[in-house]
C-alpha positions in Angstrom: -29.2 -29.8 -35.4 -29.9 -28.4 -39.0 -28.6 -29.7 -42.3 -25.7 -27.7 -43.8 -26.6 -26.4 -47.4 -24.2 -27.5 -50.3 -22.7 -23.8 -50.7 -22.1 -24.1 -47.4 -20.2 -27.4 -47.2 -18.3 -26.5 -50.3 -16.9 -23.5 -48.7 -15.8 -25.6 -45.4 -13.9 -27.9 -47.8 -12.5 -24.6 -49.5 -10.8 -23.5 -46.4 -9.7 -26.8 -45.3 -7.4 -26.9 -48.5 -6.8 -23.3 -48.7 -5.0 -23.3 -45.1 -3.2 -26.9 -46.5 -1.9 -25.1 -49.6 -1.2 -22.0 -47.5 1.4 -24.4 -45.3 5.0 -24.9 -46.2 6.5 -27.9 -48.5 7.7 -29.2 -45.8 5.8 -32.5 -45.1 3.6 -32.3 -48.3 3.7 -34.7 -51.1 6.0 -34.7 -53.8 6.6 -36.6 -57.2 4.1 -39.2 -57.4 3.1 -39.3 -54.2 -0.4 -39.2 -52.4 -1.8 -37.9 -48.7 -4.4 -37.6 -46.8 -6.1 -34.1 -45.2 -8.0 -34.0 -42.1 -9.2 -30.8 -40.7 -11.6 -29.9 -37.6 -13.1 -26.8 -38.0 -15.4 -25.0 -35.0 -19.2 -23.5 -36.6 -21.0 -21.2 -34.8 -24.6 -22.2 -35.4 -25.9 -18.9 -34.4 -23.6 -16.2 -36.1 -22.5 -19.3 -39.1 -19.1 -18.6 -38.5 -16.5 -20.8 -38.7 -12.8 -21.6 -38.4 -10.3 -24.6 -39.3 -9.2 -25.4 -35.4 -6.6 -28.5 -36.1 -5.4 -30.0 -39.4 -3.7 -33.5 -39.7 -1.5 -34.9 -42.9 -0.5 -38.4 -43.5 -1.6 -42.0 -44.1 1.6 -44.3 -41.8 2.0 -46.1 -38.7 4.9 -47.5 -37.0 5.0 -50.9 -36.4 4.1 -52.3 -32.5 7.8 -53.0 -31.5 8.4 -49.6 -32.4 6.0 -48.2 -29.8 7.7 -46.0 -27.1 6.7 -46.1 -23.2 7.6 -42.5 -22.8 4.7 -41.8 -24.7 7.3 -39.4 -27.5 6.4 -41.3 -30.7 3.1 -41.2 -32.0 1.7 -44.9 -32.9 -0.6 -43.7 -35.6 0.3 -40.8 -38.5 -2.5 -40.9 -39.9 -4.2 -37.1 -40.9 -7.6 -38.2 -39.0 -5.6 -38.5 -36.4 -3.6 -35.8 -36.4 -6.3 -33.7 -36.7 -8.0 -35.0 -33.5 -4.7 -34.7 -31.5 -4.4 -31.1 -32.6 -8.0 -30.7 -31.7 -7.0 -31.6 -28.3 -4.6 -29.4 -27.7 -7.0 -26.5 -29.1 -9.4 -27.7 -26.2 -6.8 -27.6 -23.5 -6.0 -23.9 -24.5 -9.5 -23.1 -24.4 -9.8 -24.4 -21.3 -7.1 -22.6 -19.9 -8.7 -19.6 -21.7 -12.3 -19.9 -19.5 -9.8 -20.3 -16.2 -8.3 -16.7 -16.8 -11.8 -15.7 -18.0 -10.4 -14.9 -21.6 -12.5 -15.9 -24.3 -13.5 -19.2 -24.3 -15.7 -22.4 -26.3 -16.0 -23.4 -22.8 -17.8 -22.4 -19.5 -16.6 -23.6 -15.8 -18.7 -24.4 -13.5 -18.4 -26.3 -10.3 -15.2 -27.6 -11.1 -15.8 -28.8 -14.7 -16.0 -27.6 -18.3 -18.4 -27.8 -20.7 -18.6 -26.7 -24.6 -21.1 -23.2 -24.9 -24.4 -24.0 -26.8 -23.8 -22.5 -30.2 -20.3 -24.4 -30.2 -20.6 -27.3 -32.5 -17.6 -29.2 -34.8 -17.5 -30.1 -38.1 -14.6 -33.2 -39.5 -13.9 -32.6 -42.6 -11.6 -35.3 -44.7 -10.6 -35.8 -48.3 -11.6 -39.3 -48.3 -13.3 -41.9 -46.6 -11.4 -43.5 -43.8 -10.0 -46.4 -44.0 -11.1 -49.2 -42.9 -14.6 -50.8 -42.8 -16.2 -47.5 -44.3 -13.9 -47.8 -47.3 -15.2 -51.0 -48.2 -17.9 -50.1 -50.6 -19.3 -51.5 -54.6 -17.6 -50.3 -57.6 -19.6 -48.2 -59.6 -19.7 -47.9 -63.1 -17.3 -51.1 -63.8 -19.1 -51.1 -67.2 -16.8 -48.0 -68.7 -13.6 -50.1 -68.1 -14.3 -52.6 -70.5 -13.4 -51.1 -73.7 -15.2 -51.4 -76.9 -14.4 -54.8 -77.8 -15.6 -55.8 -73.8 -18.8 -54.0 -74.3 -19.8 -56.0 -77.7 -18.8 -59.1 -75.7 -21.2 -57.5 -73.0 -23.9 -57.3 -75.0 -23.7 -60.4 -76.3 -23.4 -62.3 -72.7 -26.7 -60.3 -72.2 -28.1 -62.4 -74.3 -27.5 -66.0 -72.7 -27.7 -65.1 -69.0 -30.2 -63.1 -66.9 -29.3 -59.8 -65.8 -28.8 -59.8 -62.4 -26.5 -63.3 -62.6 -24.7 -61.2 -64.8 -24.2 -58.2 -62.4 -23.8 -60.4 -59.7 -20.6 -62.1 -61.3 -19.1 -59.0 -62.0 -19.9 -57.2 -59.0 -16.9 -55.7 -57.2 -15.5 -53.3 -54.1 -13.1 -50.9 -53.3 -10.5 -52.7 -51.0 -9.1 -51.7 -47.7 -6.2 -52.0 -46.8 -6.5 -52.5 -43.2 -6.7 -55.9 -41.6 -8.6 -57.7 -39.2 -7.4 -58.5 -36.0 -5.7 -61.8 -35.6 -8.1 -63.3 -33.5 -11.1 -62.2 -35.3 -12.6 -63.6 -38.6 -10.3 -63.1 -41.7 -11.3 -61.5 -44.9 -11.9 -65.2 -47.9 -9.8 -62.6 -50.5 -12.0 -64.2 -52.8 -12.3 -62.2 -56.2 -15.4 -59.4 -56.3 -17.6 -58.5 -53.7 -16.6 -61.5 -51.5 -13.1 -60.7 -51.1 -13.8 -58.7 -47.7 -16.2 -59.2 -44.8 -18.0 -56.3 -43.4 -18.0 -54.8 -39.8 -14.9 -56.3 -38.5 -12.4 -53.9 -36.4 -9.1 -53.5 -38.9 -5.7 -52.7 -37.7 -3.5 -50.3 -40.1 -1.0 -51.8 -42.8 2.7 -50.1 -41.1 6.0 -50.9 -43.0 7.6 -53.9 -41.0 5.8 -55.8 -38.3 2.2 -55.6 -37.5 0.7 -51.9 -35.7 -1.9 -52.4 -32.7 -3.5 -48.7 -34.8 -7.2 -49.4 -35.3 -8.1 -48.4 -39.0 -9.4 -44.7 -39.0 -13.4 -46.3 -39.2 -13.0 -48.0 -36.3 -11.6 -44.8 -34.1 -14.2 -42.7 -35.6 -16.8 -44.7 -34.6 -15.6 -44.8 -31.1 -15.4 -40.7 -31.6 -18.9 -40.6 -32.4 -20.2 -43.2 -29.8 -18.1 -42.4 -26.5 -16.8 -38.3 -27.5 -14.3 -37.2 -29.3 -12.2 -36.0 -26.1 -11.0 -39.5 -24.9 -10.4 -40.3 -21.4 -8.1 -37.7 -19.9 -10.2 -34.7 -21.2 -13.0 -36.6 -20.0 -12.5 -35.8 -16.3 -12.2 -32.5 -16.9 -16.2 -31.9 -18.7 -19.4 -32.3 -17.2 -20.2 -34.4 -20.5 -18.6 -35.8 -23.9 -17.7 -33.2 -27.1 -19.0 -34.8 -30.2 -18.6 -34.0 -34.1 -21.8 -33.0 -35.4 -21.5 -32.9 -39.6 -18.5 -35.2 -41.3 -17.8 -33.8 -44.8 -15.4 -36.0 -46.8 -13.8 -34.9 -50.5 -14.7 -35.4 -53.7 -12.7 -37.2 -56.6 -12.8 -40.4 -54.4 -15.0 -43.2 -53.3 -18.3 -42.0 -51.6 -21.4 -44.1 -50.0 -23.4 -42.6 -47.7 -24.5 -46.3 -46.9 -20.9 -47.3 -46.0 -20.4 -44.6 -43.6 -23.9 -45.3 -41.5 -22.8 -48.7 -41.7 -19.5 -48.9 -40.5 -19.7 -45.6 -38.3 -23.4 -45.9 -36.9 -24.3 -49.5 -36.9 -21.6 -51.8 -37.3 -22.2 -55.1 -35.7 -25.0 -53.7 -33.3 -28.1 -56.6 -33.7 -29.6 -53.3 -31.8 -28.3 -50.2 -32.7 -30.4 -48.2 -30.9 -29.0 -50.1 -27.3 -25.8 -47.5 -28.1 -27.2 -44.9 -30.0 -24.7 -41.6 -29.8 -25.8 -38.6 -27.8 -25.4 -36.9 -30.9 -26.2 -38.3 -34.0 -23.8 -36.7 -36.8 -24.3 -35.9 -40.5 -22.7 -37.0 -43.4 -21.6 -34.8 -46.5 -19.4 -34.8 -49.4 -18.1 -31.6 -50.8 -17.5 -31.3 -55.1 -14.0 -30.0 -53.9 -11.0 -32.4 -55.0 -7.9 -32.7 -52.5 -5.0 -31.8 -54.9 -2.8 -34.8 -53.1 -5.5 -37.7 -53.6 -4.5 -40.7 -54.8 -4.6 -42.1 -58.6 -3.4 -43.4 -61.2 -0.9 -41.0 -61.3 0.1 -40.5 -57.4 0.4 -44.3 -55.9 3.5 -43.7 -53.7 2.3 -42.3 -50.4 3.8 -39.2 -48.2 6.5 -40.5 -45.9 5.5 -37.2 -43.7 2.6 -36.4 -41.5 1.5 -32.5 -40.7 0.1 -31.5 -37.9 -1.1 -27.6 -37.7 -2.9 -25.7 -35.0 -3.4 -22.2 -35.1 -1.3 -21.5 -31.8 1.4 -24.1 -32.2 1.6 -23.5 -36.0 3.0 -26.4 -37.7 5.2 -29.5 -37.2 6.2 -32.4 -39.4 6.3 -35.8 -38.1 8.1 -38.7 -39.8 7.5 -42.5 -38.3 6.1 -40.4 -35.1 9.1 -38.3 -34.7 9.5 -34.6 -35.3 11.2 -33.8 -38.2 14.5 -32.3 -37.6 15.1 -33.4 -34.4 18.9 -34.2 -34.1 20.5 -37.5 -33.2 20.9 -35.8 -29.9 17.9 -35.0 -29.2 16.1 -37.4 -30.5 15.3 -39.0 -27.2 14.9 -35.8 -24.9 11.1 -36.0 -24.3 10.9 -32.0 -25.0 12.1 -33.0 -28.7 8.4 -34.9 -29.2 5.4 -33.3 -31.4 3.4 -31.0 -29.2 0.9 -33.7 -30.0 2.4 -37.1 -28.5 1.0 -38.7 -25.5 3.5 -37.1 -23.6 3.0 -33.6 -24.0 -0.6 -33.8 -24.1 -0.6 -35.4 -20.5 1.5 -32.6 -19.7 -1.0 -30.0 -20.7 -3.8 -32.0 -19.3 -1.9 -31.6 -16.1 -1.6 -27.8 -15.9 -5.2 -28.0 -16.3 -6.0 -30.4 -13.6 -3.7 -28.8 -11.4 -5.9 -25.3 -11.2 -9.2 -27.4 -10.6 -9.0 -28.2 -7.2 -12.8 -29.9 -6.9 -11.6 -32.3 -10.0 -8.3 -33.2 -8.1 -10.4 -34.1 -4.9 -13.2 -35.9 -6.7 -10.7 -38.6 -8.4 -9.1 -38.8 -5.3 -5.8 -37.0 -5.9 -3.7 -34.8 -3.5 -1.0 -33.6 -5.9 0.3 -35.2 -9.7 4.0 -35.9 -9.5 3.9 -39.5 -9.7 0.8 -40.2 -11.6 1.4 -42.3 -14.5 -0.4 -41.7 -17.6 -2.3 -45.0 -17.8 -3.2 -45.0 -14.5 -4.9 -41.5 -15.1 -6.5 -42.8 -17.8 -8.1 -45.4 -15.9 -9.7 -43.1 -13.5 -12.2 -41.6 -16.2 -15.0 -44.0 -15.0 -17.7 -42.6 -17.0 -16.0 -42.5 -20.4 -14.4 -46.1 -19.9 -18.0 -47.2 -18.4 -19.5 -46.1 -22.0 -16.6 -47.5 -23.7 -17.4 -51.0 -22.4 -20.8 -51.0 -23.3 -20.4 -49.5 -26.9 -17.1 -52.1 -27.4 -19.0 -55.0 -26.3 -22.3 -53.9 -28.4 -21.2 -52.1 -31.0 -17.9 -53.5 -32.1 -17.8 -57.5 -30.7 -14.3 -57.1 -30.5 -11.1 -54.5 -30.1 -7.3 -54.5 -30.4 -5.4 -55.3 -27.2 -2.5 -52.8 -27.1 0.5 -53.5 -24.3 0.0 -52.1 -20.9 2.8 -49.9 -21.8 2.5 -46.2 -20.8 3.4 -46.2 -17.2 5.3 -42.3 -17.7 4.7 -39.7 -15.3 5.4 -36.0 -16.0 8.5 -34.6 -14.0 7.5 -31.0 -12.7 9.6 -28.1 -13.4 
C-alpha cells in the first residue's frame, strides 16, 4: 500500500468540502454554531482516481430511552457515522450492480462478493474523533500567557528545573466522551491527569445517558474487524477496510494519539490482533469552514447524510427532517440510512444469492429479525470477540432490542 503525497491529500480534503459547500443550507450550521464532516471517498490505485462515495454531518446522539426497536431512529448522529452508514448503502448498490453485471467495485463469485484489487477507501474527517484519540498534550501553552505571564515565566525559570516546571503546567485537550459506568473513571484532576487513556467512552447526548461508543472507539473496531459490520459480512468472501484516514486542519492533530487509541489501545500485545490492513494516517492544511472555536461553540442541531444516488437527507435527533406528525412513525418515513432500511436493502441482496441463503441455513426471510441476522455472521462476531477481549478490555452493553423483521411487499 503506498503513501499518498501531500498534493495529493490536500486535494481529497478539497473535494470533501467542495461537495459539503455544494449541498443545500438545510442541515448546515448557522450563527455560532459548529459541525463535524466525514466523507468516504473510493481511490483507484491504478488509474489515481477518485470520488467522495458517502458524506456524514453532525456531532448528537439521542439518549438510550430514546432508542427505537423498529430500528427508524438512528442512535448515533454523529458525521463519522453518517458517513459509514451512507458507505453502506453505496456497497449494497454496488452489489446489486455486479448481480446485473453493471459496473461494479465488486466481483461475485460462488455466491459471495468481494471488493476488485485496485479498489481501496480513503476516510477523511475534519477533526479527530472523539473520544480516546482526542485526548492529546496542549501545545504551545506558553503563547497564552500574556506578557506579564511570560516575565513571571522567566523568572520561575530561575528557581525550579525545567522539566518540573513543564511538568506542572503540562495540559490536554479534553473529551467529551465518558467512560463506561463500570469501567475506571477519569480523576478530573487539573492538567494532564484529568483523563485516563485507552478506556472505551460513551457519547455526551442531551438528557439521559446514550449506549453510542465515542467515534475512537467505533473506528477502531472499523479498522480491526471491517468496516462492513455484521450483515454485509455474510455477503463477502472477506472484510472491507479503510486504507488512508486524513483528518483536517485548524484542529488538534497527533499522529501518536491516533496509533494509540486506534491501533494499540489496551493490547499488552498488539500484534495478537493486528488488522488485515494496516491504515495510514494524514492531515490535510485544509480548514473545515464549520470547525469549532472561539467563535462557533454552539453545535449543529442537524446531521447530513449525502450519497450520490440517494442525494441528501437531514436528520434531527435520528429522525428525518420534515417528516410530519403523521408520519413520523410510518417506518417508510426513516433515513435511507437507519437500521431499518438498511436491513431491507441487505435483504434484496440476500434474496438473489441462493448459495448464501443455504449456507446460514435460511429457506426464505420473512420472519427473520434483524438481530437474529446479525448473529449469524460467525466469522465477523468470531473476530469481534477476540479483538474486544484483547484490544479493548471492555465494551458497552446495548439492550437486546432490535427484534424487527421486514414485511415483504
Amino acid at each position: 500500500m503506498g503513501q499518498l503525497d501531500i498534493a495529493f491529500i490536500d486535494k481529497i480534503a478539497e473535494s470533501c468540502v467542495k461537495l459539503y459547500n455544494e449541498l443545500p443550507k438545510t442541515g448546515k450550521p448557522v450563527g455560532a454554531e459548529w459541525s463535524v464532516l466525514s466523507c468516504i471517498i473510493q481511490y483507484d490505485n491504478r488509474t489515481e482516481e477518485f470520488e467522495v462515495v458517502s458524506l456524514g454531518t453532525g456531532s448528537k446522539c439521542i439518549g438510550a430511552s430514546n432508542m427505537s426497536a423498529t430500528g427508524d431512529i438512528l442512535n448515533d448522529s454523529h458525521a463519522e457515522v453518517f458517513a459509514r452508514r451512507g458507505f453502506l448503502i453505496y456497497l449494497y448498490e454496488n452489489m446489486e450492480h455486479a448481480l446485473d453485471s453493471k459496473q461494479s467495485i465488486f466481483n461475485f463469485e460462488n455466491g459471495l462478493f468481494e471488493i476488485k484489487d485496485n479498489v481501496k477507501f480513503i476516510f477523511y474527517s475534519s477533526q479527530l474523533p472523539c473520544g480516546d484519540a482526542s485526548i492529546l498534550p496542549k501545545a504551545g501553552e506558553e503563547e497564552q500567557y500574556g506578557d506579564v505571564l511570560q516575565s513571571m515565566k522567566k523568572q520561575a525559570l530561575e528557581d525550579i528545573c525545567d522539566v518540573e516546571y513543564k511538568k506542572a503546567k503540562a495540559d490536554i485537550h479534553r473529551t467529551g466522551a465518558k467512560c463506561l459506568s463500570d469501567s475506571e473513571q477519569d480523576s478530573k484532576l487539573p492538567g494532564a491527569s484529568y483523563h485516563i487513556l485507552g478506556q472505551v467512552r460513551t457519547k455526551p447526548g442531551r438528557g439521559d445517558r446514550t449506549q453510542s461508543v465515542s467515534c475512537s472507539d467505533k473506528m477502531a473496531r472499523w479498522i480491526h474487524v471491517g468496516i462492513q459490520g455484521g450483515l454485509l459480512d455474510l455477503l463477502l468472501s472477506k472484510a472491507i477496510f479503510i486504507n488512508y484516514f486524513i483528518f483536517g486542519s485548524g484542529v488538534p492533530y497527533s499522529d501518536e494519539s491516533l496509533t494509540r487509541a486506534l491501533l494499540k489501545r489496551n493490547a499488552e500485545d498488539p500484534s495478537l490482533v493486528q488488522p488485515d490492513i494496516l491504515p495510514q494516517f494524514y492531515q490535510s492544511k485544509l480548514v473545515f469552514p464549520h470547525i469549532r472555536t472561539q467563535q462557533n461553540v454552539r453545535p449543529a442541531p442537524g446531521s447530513i447524510v449525502w450519497t450520490k444516488s440517494k442525494g441528501v437527507e437531514v436528520a434531527v435527533q435520528g429522525r428525518k427532517l420534515g417528516v410530519t406528525k403523521k408520519k413520523a412513525k410510518s417506518l417508510s418515513s426513516s433515513l435511507f440510512i437507519s437500521k431499518y432500511n438498511i436491513y431491507k436493502r441487505f435483504q434484496s441482496v440476500l434474496n438473489r444469492s441462493e448459495n448464501v441463503m443455504k449456507s446460514i441455513g435460511l429457506e426464505n426471510l420473512q420472519h427473520v429479525p434483524y438481530i437474529e441476522m446479525k448473529r449469524k455472521s460467525k466469522r465477523y462476531l468470531d473476530q469481534w470477540e477476540l479483538v474486544k477481549d484483547i484490544f479493548f478490555k471492555s465494551w458497552t452493553k446495548k439492550p437486546d432490542m432490535w427484534n424487527f423483521c421486514i414485511h415483504q411487499t
